[in-house]
C-alpha positions in Angstrom: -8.2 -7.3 -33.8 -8.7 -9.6 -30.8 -6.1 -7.8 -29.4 -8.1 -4.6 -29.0 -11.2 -5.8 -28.2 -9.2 -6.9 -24.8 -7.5 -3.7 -24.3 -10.9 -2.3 -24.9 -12.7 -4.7 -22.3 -10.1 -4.1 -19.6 -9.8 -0.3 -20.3 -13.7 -0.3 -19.8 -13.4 -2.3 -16.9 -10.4 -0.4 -15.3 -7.7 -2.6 -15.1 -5.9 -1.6 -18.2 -2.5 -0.8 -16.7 -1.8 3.0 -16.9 1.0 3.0 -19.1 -1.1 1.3 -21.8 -4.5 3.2 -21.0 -2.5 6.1 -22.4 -1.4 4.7 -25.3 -5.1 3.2 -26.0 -6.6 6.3 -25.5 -3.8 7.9 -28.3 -5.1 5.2 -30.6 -9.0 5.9 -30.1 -8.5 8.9 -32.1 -6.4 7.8 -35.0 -7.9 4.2 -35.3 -12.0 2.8 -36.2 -11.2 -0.4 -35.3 -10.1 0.4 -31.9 -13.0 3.1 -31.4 -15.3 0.1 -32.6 -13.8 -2.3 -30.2 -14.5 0.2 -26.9 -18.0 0.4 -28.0 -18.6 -3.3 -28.1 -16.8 -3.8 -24.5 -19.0 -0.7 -23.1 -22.5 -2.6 -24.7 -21.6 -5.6 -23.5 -20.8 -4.3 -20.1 -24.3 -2.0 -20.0 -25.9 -5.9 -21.1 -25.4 -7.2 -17.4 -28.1 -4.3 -16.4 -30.6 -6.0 -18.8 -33.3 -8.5 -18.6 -31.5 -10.2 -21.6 -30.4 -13.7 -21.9 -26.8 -14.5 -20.8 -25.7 -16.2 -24.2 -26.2 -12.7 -25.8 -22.7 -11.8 -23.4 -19.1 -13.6 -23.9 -18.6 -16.2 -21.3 -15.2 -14.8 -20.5 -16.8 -11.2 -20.9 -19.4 -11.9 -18.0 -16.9 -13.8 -15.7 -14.4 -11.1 -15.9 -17.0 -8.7 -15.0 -19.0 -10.2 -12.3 -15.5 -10.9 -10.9 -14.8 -7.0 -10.9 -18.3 -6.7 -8.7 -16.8 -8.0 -5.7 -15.2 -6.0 -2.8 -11.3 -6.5 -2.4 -11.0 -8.6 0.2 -10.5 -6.5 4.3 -6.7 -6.9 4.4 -6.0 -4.9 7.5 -6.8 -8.0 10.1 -3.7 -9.4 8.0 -1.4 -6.1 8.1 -2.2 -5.9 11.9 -0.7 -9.2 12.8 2.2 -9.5 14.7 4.5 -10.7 12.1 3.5 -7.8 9.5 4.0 -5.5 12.6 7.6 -7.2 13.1 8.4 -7.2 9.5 7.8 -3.5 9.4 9.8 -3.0 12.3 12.7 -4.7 10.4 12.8 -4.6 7.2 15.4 -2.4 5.7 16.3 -1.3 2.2 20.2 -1.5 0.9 22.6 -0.4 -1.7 23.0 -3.0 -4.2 20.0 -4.5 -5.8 19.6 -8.0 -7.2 19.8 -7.9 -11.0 19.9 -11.3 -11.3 22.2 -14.6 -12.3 22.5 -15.7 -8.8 20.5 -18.8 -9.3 21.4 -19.4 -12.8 23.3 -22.4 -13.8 24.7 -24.0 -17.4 22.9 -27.1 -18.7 26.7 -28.9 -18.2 25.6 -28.6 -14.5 22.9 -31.0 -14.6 24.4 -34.3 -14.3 22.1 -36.4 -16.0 21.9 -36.3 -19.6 18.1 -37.2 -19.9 17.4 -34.5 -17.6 19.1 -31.8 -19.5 17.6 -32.9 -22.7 13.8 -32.5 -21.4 14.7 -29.1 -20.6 16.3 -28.6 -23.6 13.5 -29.8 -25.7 10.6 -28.4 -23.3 12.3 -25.1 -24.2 12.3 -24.9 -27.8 8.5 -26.5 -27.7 7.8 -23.4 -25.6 9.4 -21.1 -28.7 7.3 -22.9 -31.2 4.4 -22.2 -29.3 4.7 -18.6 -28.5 4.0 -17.0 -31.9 0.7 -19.0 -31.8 -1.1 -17.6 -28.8 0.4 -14.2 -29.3 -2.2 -11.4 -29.9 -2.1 -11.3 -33.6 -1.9 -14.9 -34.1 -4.8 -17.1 -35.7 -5.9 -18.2 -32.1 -6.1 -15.0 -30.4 -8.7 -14.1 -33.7 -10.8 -18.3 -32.7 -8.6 -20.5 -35.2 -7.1 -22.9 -33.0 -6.7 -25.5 -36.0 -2.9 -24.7 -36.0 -2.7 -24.4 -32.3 -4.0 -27.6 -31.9 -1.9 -29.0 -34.8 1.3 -27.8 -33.5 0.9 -28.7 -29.3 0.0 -32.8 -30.7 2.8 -32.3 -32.9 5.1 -33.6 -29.3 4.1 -34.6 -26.1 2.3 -33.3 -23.2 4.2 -30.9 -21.0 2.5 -33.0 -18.1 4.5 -35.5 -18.8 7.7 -34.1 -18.9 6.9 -33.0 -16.1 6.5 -36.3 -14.5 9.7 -37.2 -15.9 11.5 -34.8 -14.7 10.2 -35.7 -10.8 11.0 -39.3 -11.7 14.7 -38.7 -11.1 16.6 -39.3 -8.5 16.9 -35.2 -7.4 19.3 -33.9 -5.1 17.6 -31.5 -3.7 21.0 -29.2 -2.2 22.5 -29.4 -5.9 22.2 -25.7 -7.3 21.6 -27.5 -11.0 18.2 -29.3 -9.5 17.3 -25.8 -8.5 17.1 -24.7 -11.6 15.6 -27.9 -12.6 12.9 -27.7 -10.1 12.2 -23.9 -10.7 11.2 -25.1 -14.5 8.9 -28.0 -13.7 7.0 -26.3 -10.8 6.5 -22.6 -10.6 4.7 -21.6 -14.2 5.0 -25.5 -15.8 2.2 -27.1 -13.9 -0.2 -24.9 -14.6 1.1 -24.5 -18.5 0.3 -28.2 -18.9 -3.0 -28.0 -17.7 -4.1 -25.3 -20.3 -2.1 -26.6 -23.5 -3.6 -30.3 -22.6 -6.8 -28.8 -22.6 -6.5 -27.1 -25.9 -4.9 -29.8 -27.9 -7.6 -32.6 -26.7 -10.6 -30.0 -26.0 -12.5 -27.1 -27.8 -10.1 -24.3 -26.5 -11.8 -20.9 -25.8 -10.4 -17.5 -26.5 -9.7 -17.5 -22.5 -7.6 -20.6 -22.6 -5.2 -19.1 -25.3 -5.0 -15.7 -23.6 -3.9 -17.9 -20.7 -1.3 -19.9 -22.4 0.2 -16.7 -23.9 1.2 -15.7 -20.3 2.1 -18.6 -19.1 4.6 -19.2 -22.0 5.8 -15.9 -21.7 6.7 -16.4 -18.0 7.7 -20.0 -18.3 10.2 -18.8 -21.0 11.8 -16.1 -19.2 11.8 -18.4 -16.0 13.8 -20.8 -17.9 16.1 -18.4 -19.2 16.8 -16.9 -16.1 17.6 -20.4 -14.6 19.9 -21.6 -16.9 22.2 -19.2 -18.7 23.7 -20.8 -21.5 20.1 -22.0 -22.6 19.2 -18.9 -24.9 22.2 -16.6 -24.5 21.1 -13.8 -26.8 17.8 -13.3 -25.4 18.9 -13.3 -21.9 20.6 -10.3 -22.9 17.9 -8.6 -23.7 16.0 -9.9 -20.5 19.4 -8.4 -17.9 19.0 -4.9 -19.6 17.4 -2.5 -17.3 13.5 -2.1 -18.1 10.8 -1.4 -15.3 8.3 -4.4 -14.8 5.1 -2.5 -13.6 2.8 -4.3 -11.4 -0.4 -3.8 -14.0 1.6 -7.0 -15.9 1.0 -8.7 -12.8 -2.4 -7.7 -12.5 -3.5 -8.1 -16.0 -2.4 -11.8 -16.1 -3.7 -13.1 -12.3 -7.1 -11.2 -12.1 -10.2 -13.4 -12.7 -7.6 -16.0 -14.5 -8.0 -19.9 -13.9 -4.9 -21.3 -12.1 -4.3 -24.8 -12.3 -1.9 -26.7 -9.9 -1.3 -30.5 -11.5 -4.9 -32.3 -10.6 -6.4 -28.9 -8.9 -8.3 -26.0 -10.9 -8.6 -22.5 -8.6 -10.1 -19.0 -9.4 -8.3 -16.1 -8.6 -9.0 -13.3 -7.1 -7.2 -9.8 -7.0 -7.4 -7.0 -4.8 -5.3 -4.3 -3.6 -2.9 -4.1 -7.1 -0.6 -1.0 -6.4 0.4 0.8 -10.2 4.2 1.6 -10.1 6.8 -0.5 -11.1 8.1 -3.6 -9.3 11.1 -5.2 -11.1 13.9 -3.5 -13.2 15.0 -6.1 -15.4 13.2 -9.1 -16.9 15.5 -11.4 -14.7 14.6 -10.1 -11.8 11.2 -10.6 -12.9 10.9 -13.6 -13.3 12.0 -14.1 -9.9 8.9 -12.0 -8.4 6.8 -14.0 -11.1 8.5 -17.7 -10.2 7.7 -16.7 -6.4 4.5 -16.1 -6.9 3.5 -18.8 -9.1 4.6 -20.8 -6.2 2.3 -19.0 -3.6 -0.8 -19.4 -5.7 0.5 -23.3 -6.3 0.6 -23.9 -2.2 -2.5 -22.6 -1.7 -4.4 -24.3 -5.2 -5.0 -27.6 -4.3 -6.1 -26.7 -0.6 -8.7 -23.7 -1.2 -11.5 -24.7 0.7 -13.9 -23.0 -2.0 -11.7 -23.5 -5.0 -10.8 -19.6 -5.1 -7.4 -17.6 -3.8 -6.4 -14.2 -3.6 -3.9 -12.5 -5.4 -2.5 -9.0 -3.1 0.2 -6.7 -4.5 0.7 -3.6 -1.8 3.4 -1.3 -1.9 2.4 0.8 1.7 1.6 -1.7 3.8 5.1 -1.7 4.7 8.2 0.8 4.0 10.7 -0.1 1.3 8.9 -3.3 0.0 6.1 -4.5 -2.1 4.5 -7.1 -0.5 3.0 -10.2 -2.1 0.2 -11.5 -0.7 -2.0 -15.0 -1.8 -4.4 -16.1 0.6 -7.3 -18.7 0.9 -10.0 -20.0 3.2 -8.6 -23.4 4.6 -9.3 -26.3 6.7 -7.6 -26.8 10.0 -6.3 -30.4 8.1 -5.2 -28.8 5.2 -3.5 -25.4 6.7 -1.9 -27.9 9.3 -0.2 -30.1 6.4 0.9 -26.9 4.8 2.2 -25.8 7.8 4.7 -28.6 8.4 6.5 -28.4 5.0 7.0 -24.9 5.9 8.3 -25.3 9.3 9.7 -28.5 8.7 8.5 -30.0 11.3 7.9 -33.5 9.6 9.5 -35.0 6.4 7.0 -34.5 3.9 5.2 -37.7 2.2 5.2 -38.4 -1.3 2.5 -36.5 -2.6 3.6 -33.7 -0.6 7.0 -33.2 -1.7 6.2 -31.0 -4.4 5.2 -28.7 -1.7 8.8 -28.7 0.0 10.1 -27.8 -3.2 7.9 -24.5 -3.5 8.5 -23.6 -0.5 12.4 -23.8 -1.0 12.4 -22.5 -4.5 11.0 -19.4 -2.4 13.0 -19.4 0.2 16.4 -19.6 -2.9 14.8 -16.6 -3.9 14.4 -14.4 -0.6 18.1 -15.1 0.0 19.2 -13.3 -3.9 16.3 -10.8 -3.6 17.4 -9.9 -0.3 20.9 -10.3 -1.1 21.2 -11.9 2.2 23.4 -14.8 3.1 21.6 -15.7 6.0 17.7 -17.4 5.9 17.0 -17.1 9.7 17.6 -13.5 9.2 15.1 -13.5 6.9 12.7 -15.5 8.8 13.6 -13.6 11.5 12.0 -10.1 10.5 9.7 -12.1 8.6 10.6 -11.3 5.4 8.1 -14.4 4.1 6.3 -16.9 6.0 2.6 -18.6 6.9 -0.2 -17.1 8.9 -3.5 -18.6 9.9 -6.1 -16.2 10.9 -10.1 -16.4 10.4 -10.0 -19.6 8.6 -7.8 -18.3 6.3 -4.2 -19.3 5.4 -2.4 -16.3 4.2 1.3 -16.8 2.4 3.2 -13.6 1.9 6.9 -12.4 1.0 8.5 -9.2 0.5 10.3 -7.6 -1.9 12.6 -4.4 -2.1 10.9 -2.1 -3.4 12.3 0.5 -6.3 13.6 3.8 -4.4 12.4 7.0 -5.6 10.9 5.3 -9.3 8.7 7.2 -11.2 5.2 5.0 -12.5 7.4 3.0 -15.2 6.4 1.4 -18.7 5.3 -2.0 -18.5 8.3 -4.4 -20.6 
């Protein structure tokens, strides 16, 4: 039930991806609980033109709505730049797209036994987990009793975390890629929202949050190592379009949380169409930009980032693009670990490992054996302009793809 009355918010807000806006209108006429649910999200939404008191609307109702009030943020000083202009100028489509494995490793790889066993056990945690924040679960419905029973049950993800950083890491082995991609891209921000929940009083938002980030986190993990859940990476490498309304659906007017730092985000310009076609390659898009929205988290001037997905801005790619106001301090820390032009300190070197989990990626995405060609046409990269820092990368787009069905 709690799973329609969302479909039925975001359809009355717009931002129910097409594919599924179908399929809920299809069900409007066969089903009273769904026809119920659209009613409630259209009252609640004609409540914000009333004189009456705010508890009478859902928290996350209200926030998700006032967040749909604002503008999209004026892009084009962005897409006029010189590097966008340069990127356009060079960036090319080619034959054989990337349909994943190349940064996948077995768990024999990573030398230290300790190591592989957090990942090991962080990834059957995550599986015990996932049928507890999905949408027919007792949570989604406000029971979080078994939730909450099941995330004290072992420890706090935060501290595998920890643990995991607490090695000695070499950074050039391909195993501590892998490693790294786990801890930092979805992890971080997992921890934060499953700590809350098991020492707080969760909110429906909080699971609904969790769900994704499991979700990703899982298919992150299987993508990274392949011997970890064989069966279901089979079923993640078969061909299925990834439209950009799952992107959209999970990153607009969420809470992102980056270790210490808490950040709302913004979304924009989200094309419809698909972006990915397989659930590896996915993951990579999704791993990338978890680590955009992680750069920019702890140094938002205001606390907020934006989230862009455009598919015209230039030929042949989408192009990601997170972006928030910044100091001059802060944008010129950021700066260094991305042109290396100091060794970063120790609280920074999380930041160097973003960065270079992204960088992995452009090279497999690209299918390009070469970074500085990459950084060259300016594939991905850093921009300051207006007080703002923008972060951006491209992807090859899907030639001649019809709108596809969100996996």
């Amino acid at each position: 039930m709690e799973t329609l009355k969302q479909q039925a918010l975001d359809y009355t807000l717009g931002v129910l991806p097409k594919e599924e806006s179908i399929l809920f209108e299809a069900l409007l006429e066969q089903d009273e609980d769904a026809h119920k649910s659209l009613v409630e999200a259209q009252e609640d939404c004609a409540r914000l033109s009333l004189t009456a008191p705010p508890s009478r609307l859902g928290e996350e109702v209200r926030s998700r709505i006032i967040e749909q009030t604002h503008p999209p943020m004026d892009m084009d000083p962005f897409l006029g730049t010189i590097e966008m202009k340069r990127l356009r100028e060079n960036f090319s489509a080619f034959e054989n797209r990337y349909s994943g494995g190349g940064g996948a490793v077995d768990l024999s790889d990573i030398s230290l036994t300790a190591l592989k066993d957090e990942v090991s056990v962080s990834y059957e945690n995550l599986l015990k987990i996932m049928p507890l924040v999905s949408g027919d679960s007792r949570a989604a419905s406000g029971d979080f009793s078994k939730l909450q029973q099941e995330l004290r049950s072992f420890g706090s993800f935060s501290d595998g975390i920890n643990k995991t950083l607490g090695f000695e890491l070499n950074e050039e082995d391909p195993a501590t890629r892998s490693v790294l991609r786990s801890a930092l891209a979805t992890l971080p921000s997992l921890s934060f929202f499953s700590d809350r929940i098991r020492q707080q009083d969760p909110s429906l938002g909080d699971t609904r949050r969790l769900f994704y980030l499991c979700r990703d986190q899982l298919k992150i993990m299987r993508a990274s190592f392949r011997d970890l859940d064989p069966q279901r990476l089979i079923e993640d490498e078969k061909l299925r379009l990834h439209g950009a309304g799952l992107l959209q659906t999970k990153w607009w007017g969420s809470e992102h949380a980056f270790f210490s730092s808490t950040g709302k985000v913004r979304c924009g310009h989200f094309f419809e169409g698909p972006v990915t076609e397989r659930c590896v390659e996915f993951a990579e898009y999704d791993a990338n930009m978890y680590c955009l929205a992680n750069l920019l988290a702890s140094r938002s001037q205001d606390g907020e980032f934006h989230m862009e997905l455009m598919k015209d801005a230039v030929p042949g790619c989408t192009l990601a693009v997170a972006t928030a106001k910044m100091d001059d301090r802060k944008h010129a820390s950021l700066e260094s670990i991305i042109h290396g032009i100091r060794k970063p300190s120790a609280d920074m070197i999380h930041d160097q490992y973003l960065w270079t989990l992204i960088e992995d990626s452009m090279i497999r995405g690209h299918q390009c054996d070469r970074l500085s060609d990459l950084r060259e046409q300016q594939a991905y990269g850093c921009r300051r302009l207006n007080g703002y820092t923008y972060l951006w990368f491209a992807w090859p787009a899907i030639p001649n793809a019809q709108d596809g069905a969100d996996a």
